[in-house]
C-alpha positions, -999 to 999 in steps of 0.1 A, spaced: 395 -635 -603 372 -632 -633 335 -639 -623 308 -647 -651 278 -621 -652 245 -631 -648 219 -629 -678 203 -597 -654 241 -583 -652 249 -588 -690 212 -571 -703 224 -539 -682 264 -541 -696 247 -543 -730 240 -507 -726 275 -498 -721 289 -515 -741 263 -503 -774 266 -466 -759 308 -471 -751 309 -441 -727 296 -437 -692 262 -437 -679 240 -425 -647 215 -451 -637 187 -425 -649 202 -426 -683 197 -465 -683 166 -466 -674 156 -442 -696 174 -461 -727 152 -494 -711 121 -483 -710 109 -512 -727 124 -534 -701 105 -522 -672 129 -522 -647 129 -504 -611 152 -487 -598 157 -508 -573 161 -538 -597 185 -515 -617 206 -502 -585 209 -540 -572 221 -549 -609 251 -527 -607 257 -528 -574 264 -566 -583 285 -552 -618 306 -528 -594 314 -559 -567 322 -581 -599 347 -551 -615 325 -552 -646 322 -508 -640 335 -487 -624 325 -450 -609 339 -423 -630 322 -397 -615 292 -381 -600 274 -351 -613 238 -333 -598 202 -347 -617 174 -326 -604 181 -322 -567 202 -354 -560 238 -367 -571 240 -397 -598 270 -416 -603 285 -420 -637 299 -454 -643 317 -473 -668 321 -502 -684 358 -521 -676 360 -544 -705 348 -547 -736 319 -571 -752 351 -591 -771 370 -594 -735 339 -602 -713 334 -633 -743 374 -641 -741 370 -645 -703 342 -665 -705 357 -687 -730 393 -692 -711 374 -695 -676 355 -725 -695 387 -743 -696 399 -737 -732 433 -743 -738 456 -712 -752 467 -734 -776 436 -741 -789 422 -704 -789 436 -699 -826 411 -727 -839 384 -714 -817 389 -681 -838 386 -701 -869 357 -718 -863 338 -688 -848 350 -666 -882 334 -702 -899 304 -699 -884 298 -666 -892 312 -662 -927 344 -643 -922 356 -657 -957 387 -624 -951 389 -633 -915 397 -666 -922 422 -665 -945 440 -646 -927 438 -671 -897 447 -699 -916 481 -681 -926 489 -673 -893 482 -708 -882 505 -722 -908 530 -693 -902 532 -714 -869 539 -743 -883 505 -756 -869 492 -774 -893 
């Protein structure tokens, strides 16, 4: 069952998902310096990720004189925003439209067009 991050959860996936490869908590930390997080506040964070199948462990390696875990991210930016969406109760039927109005919204004149064919192609409109 799909379970929505929290704001805390999604600020520490941003990292994976900008980076696209594993990472150690060190290396997090490191790349959020400006956030000022513990490592405590970072461990709980994915922890919660981990129960939630948002990463997974990929493997462990030695930093200094203890072992870090390497984790990864399970879904992409686009799929965690897809989930969200269908878990909010959208129809499949009406996920086509919610494409065109998000490539509205954003100017996706290319995007659109292309949209639009398929949605006639369907006999849709």
């Amino acid at each position: 069952m799909f379970k929505k991050l929290t704001v805390s959860e999604i600020k520490v996936m941003e990292y994976f998902w900008r980076e696209q490869k594993a990472l150690t908590c060190g290396e997090i930390l490191e790349m959020a310096r400006d956030e000022h997080w513990s490592s405590g506040y970072l461990h709980n964070t994915v922890r919660s990720l981990l129960e939630k199948e948002a990463i997974h462990v990929v493997g462990e390696e030695m930093t200094g004189k203890v072992w870090a875990r390497r984790f990864e991210a399970t879904l992409t930016y686009g799929e965690y925003v897809a989930k969200v969406a269908l878990s909010s109760g959208i129809e499949k039927e009406s996920v086509i439209y919610v494409i065109l109005a998000m490539a509205q919204l954003i100017g996706y004149k290319e995007f659109e067009d292309e949209i639009q064919k398929l949605i006639q192609a369907a006999g849709k409109r």
